[in-house]
N, C-alpha and C positions, 0 to 999 in steps of 0.2 A: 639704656633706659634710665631718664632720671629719676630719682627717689625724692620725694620731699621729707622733708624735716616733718619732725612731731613737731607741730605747732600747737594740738589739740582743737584741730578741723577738721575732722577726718572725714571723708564722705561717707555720710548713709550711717554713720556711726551706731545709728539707732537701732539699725535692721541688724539680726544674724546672718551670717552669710548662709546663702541655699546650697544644700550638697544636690549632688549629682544621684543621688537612689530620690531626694524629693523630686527630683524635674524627673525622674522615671515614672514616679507613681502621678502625678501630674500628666503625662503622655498616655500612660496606660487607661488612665479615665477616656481621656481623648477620643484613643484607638476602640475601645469596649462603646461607644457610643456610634460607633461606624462598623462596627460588626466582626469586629479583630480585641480575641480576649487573647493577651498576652501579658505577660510581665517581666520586669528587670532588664537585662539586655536585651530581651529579644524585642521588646518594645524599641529601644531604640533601634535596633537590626531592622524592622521594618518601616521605619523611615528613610535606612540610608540605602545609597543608589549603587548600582556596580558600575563603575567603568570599564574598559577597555585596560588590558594590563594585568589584570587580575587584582585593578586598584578598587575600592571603597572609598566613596564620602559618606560621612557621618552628618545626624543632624549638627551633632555640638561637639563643639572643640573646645577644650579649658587649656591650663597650665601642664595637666597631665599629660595632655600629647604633645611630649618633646620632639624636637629636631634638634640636628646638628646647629653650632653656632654659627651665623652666616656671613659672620664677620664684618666689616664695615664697607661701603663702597668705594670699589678703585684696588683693593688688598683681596690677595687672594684669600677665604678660593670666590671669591667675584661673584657669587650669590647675588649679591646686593647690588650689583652694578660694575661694567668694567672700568670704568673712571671715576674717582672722585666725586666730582662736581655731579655726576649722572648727563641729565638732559637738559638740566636746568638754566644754563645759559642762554640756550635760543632753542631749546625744543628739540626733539628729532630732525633728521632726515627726512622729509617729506622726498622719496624718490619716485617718479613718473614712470610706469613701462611704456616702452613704443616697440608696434611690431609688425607696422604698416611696410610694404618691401616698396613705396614709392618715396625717394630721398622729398623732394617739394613736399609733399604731405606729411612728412614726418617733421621737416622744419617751421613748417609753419606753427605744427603743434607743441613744440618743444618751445620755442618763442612766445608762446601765448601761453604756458602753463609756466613758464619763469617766468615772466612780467606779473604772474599772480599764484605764486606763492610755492611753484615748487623751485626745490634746491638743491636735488642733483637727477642726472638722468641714467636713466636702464636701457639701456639699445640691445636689441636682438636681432643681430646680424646672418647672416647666410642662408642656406635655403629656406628658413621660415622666420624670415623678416628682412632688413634694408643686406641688400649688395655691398658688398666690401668696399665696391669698387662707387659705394655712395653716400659713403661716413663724410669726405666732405661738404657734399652738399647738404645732405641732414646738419651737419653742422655749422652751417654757415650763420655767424651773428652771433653765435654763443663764445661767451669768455671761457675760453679751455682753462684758464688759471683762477678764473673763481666758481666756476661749475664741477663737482665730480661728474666722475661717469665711469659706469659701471657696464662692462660689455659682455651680451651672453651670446656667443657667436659659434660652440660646437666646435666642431672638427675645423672650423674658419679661424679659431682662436690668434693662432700666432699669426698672421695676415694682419687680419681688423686691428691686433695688436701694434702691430707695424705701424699699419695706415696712422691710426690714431697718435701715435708717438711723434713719427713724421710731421700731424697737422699741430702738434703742437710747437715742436721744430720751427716750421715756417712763420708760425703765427710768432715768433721771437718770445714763446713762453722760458720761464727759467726749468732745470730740470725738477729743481724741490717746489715747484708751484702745481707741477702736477696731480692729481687727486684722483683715490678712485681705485676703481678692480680689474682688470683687464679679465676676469672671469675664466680661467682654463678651469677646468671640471673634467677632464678624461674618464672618469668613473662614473660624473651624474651624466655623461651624454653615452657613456656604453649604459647605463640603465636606462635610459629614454629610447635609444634606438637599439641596443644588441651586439651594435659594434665594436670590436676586442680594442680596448686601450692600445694606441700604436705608441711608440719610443718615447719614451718619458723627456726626452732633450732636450726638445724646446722647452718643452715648460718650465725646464729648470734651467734654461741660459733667460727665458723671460724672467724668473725667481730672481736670479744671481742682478740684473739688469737691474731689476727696481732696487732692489739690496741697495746698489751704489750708484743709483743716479737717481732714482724715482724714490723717496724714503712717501712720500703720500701715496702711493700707489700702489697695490697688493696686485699679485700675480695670478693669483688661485682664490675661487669661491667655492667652498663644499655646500652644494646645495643639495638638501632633505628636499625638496620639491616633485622630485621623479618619485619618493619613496613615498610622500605623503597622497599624491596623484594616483596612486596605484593601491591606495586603501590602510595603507599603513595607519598602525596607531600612533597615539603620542611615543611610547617608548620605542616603540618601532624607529620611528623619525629619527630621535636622538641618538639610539646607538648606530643606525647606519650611515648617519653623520660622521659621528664620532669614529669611525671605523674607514670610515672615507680620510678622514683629516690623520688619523695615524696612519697610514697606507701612504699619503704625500708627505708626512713626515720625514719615513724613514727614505722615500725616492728622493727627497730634497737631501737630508743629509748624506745619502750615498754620491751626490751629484758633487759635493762639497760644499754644502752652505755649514754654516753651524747649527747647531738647534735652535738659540737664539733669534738666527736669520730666518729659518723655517718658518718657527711658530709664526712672525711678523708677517710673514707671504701669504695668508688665509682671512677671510672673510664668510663668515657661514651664513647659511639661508637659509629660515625657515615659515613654516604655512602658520598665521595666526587663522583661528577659526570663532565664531559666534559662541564657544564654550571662554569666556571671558578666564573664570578661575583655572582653568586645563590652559589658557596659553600662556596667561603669567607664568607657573609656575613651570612650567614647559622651558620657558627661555631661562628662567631662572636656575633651574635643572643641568640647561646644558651651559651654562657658564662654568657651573660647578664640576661637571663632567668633564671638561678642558681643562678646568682648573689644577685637577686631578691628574691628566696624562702631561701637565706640566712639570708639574710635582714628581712625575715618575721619573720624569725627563731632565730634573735637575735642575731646570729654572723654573722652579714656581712664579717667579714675578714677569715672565712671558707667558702665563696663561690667560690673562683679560682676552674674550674672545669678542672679538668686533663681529656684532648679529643685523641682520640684513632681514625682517620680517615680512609676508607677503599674505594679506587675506585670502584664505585658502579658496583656490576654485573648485574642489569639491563639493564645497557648501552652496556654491551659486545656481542659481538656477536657472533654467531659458524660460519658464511659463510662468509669469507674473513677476518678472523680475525687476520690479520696482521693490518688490522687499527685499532686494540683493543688498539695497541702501543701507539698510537695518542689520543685516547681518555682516556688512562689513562695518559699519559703527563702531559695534559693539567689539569687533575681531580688534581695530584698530587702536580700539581702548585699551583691550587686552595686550596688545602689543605695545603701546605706549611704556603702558604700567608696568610692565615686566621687564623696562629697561632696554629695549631692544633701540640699536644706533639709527638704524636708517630701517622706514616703514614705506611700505606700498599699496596702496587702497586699489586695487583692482578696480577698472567702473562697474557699474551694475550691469552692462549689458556684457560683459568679457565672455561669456558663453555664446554670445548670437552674432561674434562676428567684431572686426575692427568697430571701435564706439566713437561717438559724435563727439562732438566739442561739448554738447551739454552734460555727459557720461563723463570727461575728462575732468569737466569743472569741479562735478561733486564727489568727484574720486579725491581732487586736490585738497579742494574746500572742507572736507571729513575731518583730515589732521589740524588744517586749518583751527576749525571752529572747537576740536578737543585741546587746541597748544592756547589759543587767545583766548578764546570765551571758556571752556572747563578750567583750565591751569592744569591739565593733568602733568605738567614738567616742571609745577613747582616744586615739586616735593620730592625727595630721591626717593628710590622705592617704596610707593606710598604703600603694598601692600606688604612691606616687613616688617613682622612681628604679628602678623597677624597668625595666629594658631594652624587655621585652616591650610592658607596659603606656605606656612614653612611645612608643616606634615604632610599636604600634597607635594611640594617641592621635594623634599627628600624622600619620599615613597618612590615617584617619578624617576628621579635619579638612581636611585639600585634596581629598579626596573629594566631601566635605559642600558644599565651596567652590567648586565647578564643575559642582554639580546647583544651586546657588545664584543662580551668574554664569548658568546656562542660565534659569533662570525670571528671572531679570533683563531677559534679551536679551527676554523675550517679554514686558516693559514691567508684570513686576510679578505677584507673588502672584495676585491677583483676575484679570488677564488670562489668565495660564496657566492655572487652573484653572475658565475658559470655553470656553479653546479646545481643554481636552482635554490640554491636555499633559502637567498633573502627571498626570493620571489614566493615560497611556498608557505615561508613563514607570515608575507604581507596577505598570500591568497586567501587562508584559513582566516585570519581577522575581520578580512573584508568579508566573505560569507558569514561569518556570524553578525556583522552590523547589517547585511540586507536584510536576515532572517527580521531583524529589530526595522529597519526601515519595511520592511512589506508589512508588518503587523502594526505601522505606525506607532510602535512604542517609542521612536523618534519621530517626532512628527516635521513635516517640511513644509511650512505654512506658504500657501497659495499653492500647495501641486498635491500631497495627501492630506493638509486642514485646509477649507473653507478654498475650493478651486472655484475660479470665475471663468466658464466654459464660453460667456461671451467675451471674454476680456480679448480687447486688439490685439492682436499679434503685431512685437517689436521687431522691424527689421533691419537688418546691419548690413553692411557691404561685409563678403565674407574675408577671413582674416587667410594667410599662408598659413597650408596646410603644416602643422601638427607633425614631429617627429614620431615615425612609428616602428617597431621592429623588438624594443626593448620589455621594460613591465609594463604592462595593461594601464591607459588611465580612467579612473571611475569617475561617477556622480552620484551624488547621493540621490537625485532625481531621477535616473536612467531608467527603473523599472515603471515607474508613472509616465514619461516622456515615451515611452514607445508603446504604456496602451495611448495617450492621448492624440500620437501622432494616426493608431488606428480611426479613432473616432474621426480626426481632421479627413482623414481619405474618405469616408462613410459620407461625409458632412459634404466633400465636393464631388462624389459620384451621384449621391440620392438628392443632394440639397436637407438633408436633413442629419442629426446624430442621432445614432442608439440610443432606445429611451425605456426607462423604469420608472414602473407605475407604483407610486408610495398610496398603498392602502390602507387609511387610516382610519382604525377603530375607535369608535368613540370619543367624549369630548378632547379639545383640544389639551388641557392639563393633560387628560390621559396618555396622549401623542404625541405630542410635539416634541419631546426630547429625543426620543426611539426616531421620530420621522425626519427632524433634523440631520441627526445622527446617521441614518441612511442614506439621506440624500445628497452629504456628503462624501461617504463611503465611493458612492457610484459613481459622483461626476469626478474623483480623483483619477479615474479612471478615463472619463469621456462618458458617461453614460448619463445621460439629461434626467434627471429626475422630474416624473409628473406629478403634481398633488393639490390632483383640482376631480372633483372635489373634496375640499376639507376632509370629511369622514364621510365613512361606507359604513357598509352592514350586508350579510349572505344577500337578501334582495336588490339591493342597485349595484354591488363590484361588478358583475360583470357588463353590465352597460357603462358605467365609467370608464372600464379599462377597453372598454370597443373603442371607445370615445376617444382616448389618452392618445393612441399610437404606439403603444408600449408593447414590447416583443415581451418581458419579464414583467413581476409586479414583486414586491414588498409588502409582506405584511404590518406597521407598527402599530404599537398599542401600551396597553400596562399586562402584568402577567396575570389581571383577573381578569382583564376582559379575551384576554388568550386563549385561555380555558372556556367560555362561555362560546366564544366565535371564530375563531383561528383556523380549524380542520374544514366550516362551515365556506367560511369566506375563499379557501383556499379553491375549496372544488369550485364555486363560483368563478374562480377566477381561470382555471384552467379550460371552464366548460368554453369562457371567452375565447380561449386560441391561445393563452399566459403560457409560453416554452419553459418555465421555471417560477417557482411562487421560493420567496427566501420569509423570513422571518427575522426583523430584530429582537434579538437577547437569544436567551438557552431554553429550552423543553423538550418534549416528545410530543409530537404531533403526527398526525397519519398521515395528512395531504399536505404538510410541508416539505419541500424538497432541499432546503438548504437553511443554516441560520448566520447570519452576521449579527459582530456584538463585539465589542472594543477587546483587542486583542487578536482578533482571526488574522490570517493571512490575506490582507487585500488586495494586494497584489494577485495571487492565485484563484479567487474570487472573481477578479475583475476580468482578465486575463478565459477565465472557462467562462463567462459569461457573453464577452465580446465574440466567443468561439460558436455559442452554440446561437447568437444573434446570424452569424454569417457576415461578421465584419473582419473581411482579413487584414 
């Protein structure tokens, strides 16, 4: 940090500096105006959020909340970037997945995403994606010696490796022109499918191979992607990583590479997600966390770990996923900013099937329009020094480091994930985020906020099926996707969806928050919301709700007019044939049968309501 000289310009020179009890009592005014009397810490206590981890953000970060020092970029321990220079000579990695199993279709695609703007490629080879036996033609027209390429091929690994090598061979490439991962992952493909790691051999004559012929070309990618697909948290992600990469360590150097040669044989993977601050400091974490098993290992200046970033597909969604756009944006940023070598922008349709050329374009054109138009690669870690960003970063990090030391105790990556532990340790986390996704205390805009129940449905040619066998993979969508997919079946047996009738009391100030609020509730689920007309009263609900179509109805209103009409309007409504009258917000009511109000379980709600509708 530079210091300036006393010139006697000092900024603000005039103002006292504000302590930190004044911005408390300042808050506390705040909070006491919104119906939360509190003071001193716990004022701030109740702005900050929990995470995942058993971490905390805070409103405010000062001077006070140190971190470790992160040292410069390119030096360990690599906080700040694994190189020098960062990104800043031409940007990241803008890397393309292909996963189409027809070689023609995948060339074509590859050929038109390099003529505009991507610069290296991801191939997923063997049963769920191109034939071994069709790396050539996929590759046909591509410069092997100025294209990486990075192969996720499974159990095909040393094969596709072959092939690949070979096509480089004939094309009269040099061996050091070569670039790129040839991807062996024995550990991330027994977590994805079950299958027990077969003999370490190949992978370590592939090691030894690039060692001394191939110095561009990494043999091994630890990829967090099974771990994060299956629910995992941030810290989760990092030390099973990190527990994957020291498991190939010690196989590489039992094989005879040096430590030295090891370290250089990896490439790690990890999920950027639409939590922008959690994935900076995420990558920034596990540079540091490498840095560290370097350090143990004797070469701390081979711990720069070369990161391979991928917008999580948990995050995505299949029911309005044009805001996929927006949530990889934003992941993409986060991934930029944190340093990360080479980034992958998933298209927005990656859930519903192989994507068009149009999905491809704005997958490419993401990093694109953040490297030319933002400049996010001007600046080497634009977000160091910032308080937030290093206290999250090293929180993260000892987090990361005792889900690490716990799969250690249990003699090592491959052993834990036999006997269940990484998997029970990712299951627990994920059940606690549904509980927070059913109650939309995370909300998932276009499927539990603001769902469009006419919106078109996007259709994809479907993609090869999805290794199975291994850890479970989630969505943060899957409980709303399968009641919506109820309603979709309702919708082509009747011609019509389930529908709730919004009984609105009183003028529209009075309502419309509550009635809004409800009528989104219910069509998160599939259930059409009716709220015609405007408002009711005991005398006309129940001819509206003859009228509506509605198997249910919803009371909204304010809580004075609740009390005056609420019990009144309910039996109205039930006399109609109403199978359930609900209520937005809290009370006691005699003929209410149920209440929703920010915070319920809506999922469970939606779910007993489609039950007692008779929508299976």
């Amino acid at each position: 940090m530079t210091v300036l000289p006393d010139d006697g310009l000092s900024l603000a020179a005039e103002f006292p500096d504000a302590t930190h009890e004044q911005w408390h009592r300042l808050v506390e005014g705040v909070l006491r105006k919104s119906g939360k009397d509190v003071s001193g810490t716990a004022a701030e206590e109740a702005l900050s959020t929990a995470l995942e981890d058993g971490l905390t953000t805070r409103p405010l970060y000062t001077a006070r909340d140190a971190a470790p020092d992160a040292g410069f970029p390119g030096f360990a321990p690599f906080v700040r970037g694994s190189v020098p220079e960062g990104n800043t000579p031409g940007g990241w990695d803008v890397r393309q997945r292909y996963a189409s199993a027809d070689p023609a279709r995948t060339n074509e695609a590859v050929l038109t995403d390099l003529e505009n703007g991507v610069t290296s490629l991801w191939l997923t080879v063997g049963p769920t994606g191109l034939p071994v036996s069709g790396l050539a033609r996929a590759l046909d027209g591509v410069y092997l010696d100025l294209v990486p390429l990075a192969l996720d091929a499974g159990d095909q690994t040393e094969p596709a490796a072959r092939e690949l090598l070979r096509l480089c061979e004939a094309a009269g490439i040099a061996d050091d022109a070569v670039r790129g991962t040839l991807g062996a992952d024995p550990l991330g493909h027994e977590a994805r499918t079950g299958d027990k790691v077969a003999a370490f051999e190949g992978v370590a004559e592939l090691a030894r191979l690039c060692g001394e012929r191939h110095p561009g070309l990494r043999a091994l990618t630890v990829d967090a992607l099974p771990y994060h697909e299956a629910g995992a948290s941030a810290a989760q992600e990092l030390g099973a990583s990190l527990a994957t990469g020291v498991e190939y360590l010690r196989a590489l150097h039992d094989a005879g590479l040096s430590v030295e040669a090891a370290f250089a044989q990896m490439e790690f993977r990890f999920a950027a997600t639409a939590d922008q601050f959690l994935t900076i400091a995420k990558l920034r974490a596990a540079r540091r966390l490498w840095a560290r098993v370097a350090e143990v290992s004797g070469v701390p200046a081979a711990g720069a770990q070369r990161q391979h970033a991928v917008t999580s597909p948990v995050m995505m969604t299949r029911r309005d996923p044009w805001v996929n756009m927006l949530r990889t944006t934003v992941a993409c940023l986060g991934a930029g900013v944190g340093g990360a070598n080479a980034v992958t922008v998933l298209p927005f349709d990656h859930e519903l099937g192989l994507p068009d050329a149009f999905a491809r374009r704005i997958a490419r054109n993401t990093s694109t329009i953040l490297l030319e138009e933002s400049h996010l690669a001007r600046v080497i870690d634009p977000a160091g020094g910032s308080w937030y960003v290093e206290r999250l970063t090293d929180e993260l990090a000892h987090s990361a480091w005792d889900f690490f030391k716990e799969i250690e105790r249990a003699d090592g990556q491959a052993a834990a994930l036999r006997s269940g532990l990484v998997g029970d340790r990712i299951a627990a986390t994920w059940a606690e985020r549904k509980k927070k996704l059913a109650r939309r205390r995370e909300p998932i805009t276009g499927v539990s906020e603001f769902p469009l129940l006419a919106e078109r449905a996007v259709e994809r040619e479907p993609a090869p099926a999805a290794h199975t066998g291994g850890l479970p993979r989630v969505r943060r969508d899957e409980a709303y996707e399968e009641l919506r997919a109820r309603s979709d079946a309702h919708l082509d047996a009747t011609g019509a969806r389930p529908k709730v009738f919004i009984a609105a009391l009183g003028p529209a100030a009075a309502h419309t928050a509550r009635a809004t609020f409800a009528s989104n509730l219910f069509m998160a689920g599939g259930v059409e919301a009716v709220h015609d007309p405007v408002s009711v009263d005991a005398e006309t609900a129940a001819e509206a709700f003859a009228a509506s179509g509605a198997a249910v109805a919803c009371v909204c209103s304010s809580d004075a007019l609740y009390a005056e009409q609420a019990d009144a309007v309910a039996r109205a409504l039930k006399s109609a044939g109403a199978l359930r009258v609900f209520l937005a917000g809290r009370g006691e009511f005699t003929d209410i049968d149920e209440y929703v109000f920010a915070g319920c379980d809506a999922v469970a709600v939606l779910a007993s309501t489609l039950d007692r509708m008779g929508v299976a």
